[in-house]
C-alpha positions as CSV (number, residue, x, y, z in Angstrom):
1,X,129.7,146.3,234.8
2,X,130.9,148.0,238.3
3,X,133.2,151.3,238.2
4,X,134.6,151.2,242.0
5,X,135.8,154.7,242.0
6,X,137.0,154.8,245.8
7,X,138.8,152.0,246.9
8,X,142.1,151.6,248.8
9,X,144.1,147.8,248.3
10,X,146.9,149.2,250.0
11,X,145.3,148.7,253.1
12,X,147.2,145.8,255.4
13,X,143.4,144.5,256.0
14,X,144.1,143.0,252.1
15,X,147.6,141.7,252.8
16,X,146.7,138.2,253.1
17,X,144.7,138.0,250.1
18,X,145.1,141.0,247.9
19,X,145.9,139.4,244.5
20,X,143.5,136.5,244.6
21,X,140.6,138.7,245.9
22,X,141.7,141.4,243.1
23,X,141.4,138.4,240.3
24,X,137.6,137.6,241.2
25,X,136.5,141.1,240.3
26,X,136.3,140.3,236.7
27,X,134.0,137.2,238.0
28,X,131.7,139.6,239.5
29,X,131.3,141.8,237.6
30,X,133.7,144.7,238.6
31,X,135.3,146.4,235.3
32,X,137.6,149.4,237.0
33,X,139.0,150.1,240.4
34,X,140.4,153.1,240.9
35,X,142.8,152.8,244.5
36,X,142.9,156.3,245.9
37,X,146.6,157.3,247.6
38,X,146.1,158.5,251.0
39,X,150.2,159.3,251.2
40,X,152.8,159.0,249.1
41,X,153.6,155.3,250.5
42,X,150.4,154.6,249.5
43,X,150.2,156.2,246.1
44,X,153.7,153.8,245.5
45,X,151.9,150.6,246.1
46,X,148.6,151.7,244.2
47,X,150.5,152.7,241.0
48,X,152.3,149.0,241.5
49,X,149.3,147.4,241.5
50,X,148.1,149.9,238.3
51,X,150.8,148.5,236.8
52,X,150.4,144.6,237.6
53,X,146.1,144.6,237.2
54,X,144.9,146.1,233.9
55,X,141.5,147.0,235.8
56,X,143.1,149.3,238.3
57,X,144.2,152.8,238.0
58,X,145.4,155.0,240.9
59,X,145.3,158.5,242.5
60,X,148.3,160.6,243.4
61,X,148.0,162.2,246.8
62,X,147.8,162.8,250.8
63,X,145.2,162.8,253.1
64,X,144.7,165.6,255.5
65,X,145.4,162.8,258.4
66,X,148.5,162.8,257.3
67,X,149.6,166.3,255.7
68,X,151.3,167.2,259.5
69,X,153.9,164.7,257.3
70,X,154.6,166.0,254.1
71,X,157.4,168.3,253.5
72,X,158.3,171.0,250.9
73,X,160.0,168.0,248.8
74,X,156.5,166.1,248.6
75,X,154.5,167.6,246.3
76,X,157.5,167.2,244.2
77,X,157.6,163.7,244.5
78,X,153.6,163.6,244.0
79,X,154.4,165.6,240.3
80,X,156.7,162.9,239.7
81,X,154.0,160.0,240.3
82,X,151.7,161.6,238.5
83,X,153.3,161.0,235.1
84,X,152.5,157.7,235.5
85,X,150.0,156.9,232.1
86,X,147.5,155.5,235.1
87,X,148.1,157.9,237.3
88,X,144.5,159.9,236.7
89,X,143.8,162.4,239.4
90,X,145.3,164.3,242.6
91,X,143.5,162.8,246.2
92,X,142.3,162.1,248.5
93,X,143.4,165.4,249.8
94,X,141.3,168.1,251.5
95,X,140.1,168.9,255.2
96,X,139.1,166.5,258.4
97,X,138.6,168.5,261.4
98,X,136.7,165.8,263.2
99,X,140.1,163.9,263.8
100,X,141.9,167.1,263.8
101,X,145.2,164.3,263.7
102,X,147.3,167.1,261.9
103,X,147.2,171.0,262.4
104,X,144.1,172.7,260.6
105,X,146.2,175.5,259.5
106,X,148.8,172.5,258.0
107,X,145.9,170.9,256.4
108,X,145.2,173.7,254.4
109,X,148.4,174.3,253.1
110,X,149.2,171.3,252.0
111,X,145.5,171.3,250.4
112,X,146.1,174.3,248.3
113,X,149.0,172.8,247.3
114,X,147.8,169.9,245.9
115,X,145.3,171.8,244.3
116,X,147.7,173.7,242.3
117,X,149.5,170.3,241.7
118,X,146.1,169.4,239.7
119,X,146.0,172.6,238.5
120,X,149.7,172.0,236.9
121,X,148.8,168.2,235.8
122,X,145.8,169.1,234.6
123,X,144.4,166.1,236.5
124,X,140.9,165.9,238.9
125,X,140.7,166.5,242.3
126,X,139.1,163.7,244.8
127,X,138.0,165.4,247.5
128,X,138.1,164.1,251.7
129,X,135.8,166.6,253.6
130,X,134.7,165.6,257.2
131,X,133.2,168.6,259.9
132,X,135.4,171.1,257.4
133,X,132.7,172.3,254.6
134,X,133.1,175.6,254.8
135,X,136.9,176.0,255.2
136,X,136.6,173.1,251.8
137,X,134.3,175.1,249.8
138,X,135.9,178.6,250.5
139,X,139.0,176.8,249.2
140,X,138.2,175.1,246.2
141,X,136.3,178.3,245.0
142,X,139.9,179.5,244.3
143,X,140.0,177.1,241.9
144,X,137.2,177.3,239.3
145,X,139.3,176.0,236.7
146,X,139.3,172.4,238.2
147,X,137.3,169.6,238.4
148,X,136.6,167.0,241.3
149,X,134.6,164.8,243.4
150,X,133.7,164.8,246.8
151,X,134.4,161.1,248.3
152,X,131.7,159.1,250.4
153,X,129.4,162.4,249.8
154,X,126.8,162.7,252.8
155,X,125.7,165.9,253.3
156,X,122.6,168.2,252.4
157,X,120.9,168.9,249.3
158,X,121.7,172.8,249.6
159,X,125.4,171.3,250.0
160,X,124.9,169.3,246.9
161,X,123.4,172.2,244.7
162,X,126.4,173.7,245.6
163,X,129.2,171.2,244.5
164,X,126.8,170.2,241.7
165,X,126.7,174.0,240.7
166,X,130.7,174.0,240.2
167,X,130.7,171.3,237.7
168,X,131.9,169.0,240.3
169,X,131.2,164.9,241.0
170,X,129.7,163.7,244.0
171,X,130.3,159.9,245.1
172,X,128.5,157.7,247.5
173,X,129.9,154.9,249.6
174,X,128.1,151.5,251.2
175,X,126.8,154.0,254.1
176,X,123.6,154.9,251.9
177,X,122.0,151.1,252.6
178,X,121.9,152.1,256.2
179,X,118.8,153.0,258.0
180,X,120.1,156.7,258.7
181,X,121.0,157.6,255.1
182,X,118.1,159.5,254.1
183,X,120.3,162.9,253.3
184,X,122.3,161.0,250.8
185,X,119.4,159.4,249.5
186,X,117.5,162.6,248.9
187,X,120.6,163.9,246.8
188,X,121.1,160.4,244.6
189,X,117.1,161.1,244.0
190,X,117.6,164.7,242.5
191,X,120.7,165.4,241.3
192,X,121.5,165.2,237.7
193,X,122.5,161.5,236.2
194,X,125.2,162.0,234.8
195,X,127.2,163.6,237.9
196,X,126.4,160.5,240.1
197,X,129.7,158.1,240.9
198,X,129.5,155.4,243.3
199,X,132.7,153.3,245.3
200,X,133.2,151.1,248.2
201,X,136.0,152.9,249.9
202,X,137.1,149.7,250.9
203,X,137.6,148.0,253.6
204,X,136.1,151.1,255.2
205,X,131.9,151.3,255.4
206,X,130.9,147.8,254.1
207,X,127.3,148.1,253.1
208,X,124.7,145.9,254.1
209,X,123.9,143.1,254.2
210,X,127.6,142.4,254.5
211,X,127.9,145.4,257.2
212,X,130.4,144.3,260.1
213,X,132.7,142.6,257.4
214,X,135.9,143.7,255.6
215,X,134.4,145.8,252.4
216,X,135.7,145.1,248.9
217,X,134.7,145.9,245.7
218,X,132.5,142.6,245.3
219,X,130.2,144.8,247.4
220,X,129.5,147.0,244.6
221,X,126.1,145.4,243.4
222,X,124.3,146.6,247.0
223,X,125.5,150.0,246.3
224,X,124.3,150.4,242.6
225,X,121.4,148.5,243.7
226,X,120.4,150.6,246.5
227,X,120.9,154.0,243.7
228,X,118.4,152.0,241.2
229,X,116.3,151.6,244.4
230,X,116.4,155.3,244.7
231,X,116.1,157.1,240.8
232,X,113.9,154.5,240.2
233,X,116.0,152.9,237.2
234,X,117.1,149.3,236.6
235,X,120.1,147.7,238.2
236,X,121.8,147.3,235.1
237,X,121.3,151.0,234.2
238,X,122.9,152.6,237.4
239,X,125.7,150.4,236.9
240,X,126.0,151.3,233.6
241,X,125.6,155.1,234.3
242,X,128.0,155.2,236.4
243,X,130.3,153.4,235.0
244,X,130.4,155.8,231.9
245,X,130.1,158.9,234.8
246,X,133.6,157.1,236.3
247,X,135.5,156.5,233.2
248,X,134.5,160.3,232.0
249,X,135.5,161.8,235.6
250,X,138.6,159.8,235.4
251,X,139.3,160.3,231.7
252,X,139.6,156.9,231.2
253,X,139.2,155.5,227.6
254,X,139.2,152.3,226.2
């Protein structure tokens, strides 16, 4: 029923119960999980656990936290990942200058070069974007020929337009049930249908009423319940709309 397009199991917050919380997805309700490399350590253990859960499939990539880290040999060893069969897109890569825990002028090296790496593959790009939009959107306008998503979106409807305006996805995280999501809310409410994704980026930004709590993918239902709140459409039908938006983003068929 659920498509959790965002979520990261690598996390140590899951390494007490990782494998018996990942087999009560199918229980409620969660269909696909799609864990979402932040390095290439992590972009190991998500293609391990692509490979040991038929519901997950993984991306291939580094986040600008840690790009001050990767060296000329690491997009390499990314290309190399990424012919794994569930290996379906390039991210989270992109900019963070609110951290600002690598160099800016590093982070967007390493971002372009990723970008070309999806270019190559052919694969999507998921897109981290934080106090950097437009460095990100200068950037990615070099790259017309892709497609991609920008992660836990929560900016502005003239930002949307924009993205939207590419051919590009935008996602939204547990942070549109709080009281100060009203941005985000006003883009689920107009943009088109079939461009709208939805995730957890677990255990990061639990929604509520669980907020507070580790987040996992079992807190899907708030999140497609709060975008039926919002179109004005069933609960079954954003879960089901997004669910086809994910598998199509992802090119996942079955």
């Amino acid at each position: 029923m659920y498509f959790d397009t965002h979520a990261h199991y690598d996390d140590r917050r899951f390494n007490e119960d990782r494998r018996s919380l990942l087999n009560s997805m199918k229980g409620a309700g969660v269909s696909l999980i799609l864990n979402a490399a932040s390095s290439v350590r992590s972009a190991r253990f998500a293609l391990k656990l692509a490979d040991e859960f038929p519901f997950i499939y993984a991306s291939v990539g580094v986040h600008p936290h840690d790009s001050k880290d990767m060296t000329d040999d690491t997009v390499s060893e990314l290309e190399e990942m990424l012919k794994h069969p569930k290996a379906m897109a390039v991210g989270e890569t992109g900019l963070d200058y609110y951290r600002d825990l690598s160099p800016r002028d590093i982070q967007r090296k390493r971002f372009r070069e990723q970008l070309e790496l999806a270019r190559h593959t052919g694969k999507p790009v998921i897109i981290h974007e934080r106090e950097a939009l437009r460095d990100t959107l200068d950037i990615i306008a070099d790259y017309k020929d892709l497609t991609g998503v920008f992660h836990c979106f929560s900016g502005s409807w003239e930002t949307a337009k924009t993205v939207l305006n590419m051919g590009w996805y935008l996602s939204f995280a547990g942070v549109i049930t709080f009281s100060n999501a009203r941005r985000a809310l006003e883009v689920i409410e107009k943009m088109p249908p079939d461009r709208l994704l939805i995730e957890t980026d677990c255990p990061y930004l639990t929604p509520e009423p669980n907020r507070g709590k580790r987040n996992s993918s079992l807190n899907m239902l708030h999140i497609a319940e709060k975008v039926a709140e919002t179109r004005g459409i069933s609960h079954d039908e954003a879960a089901a709309i997004t669910m086809a938006n994910g598998k199509n983003f992802y090119r996942i068929v079955f």
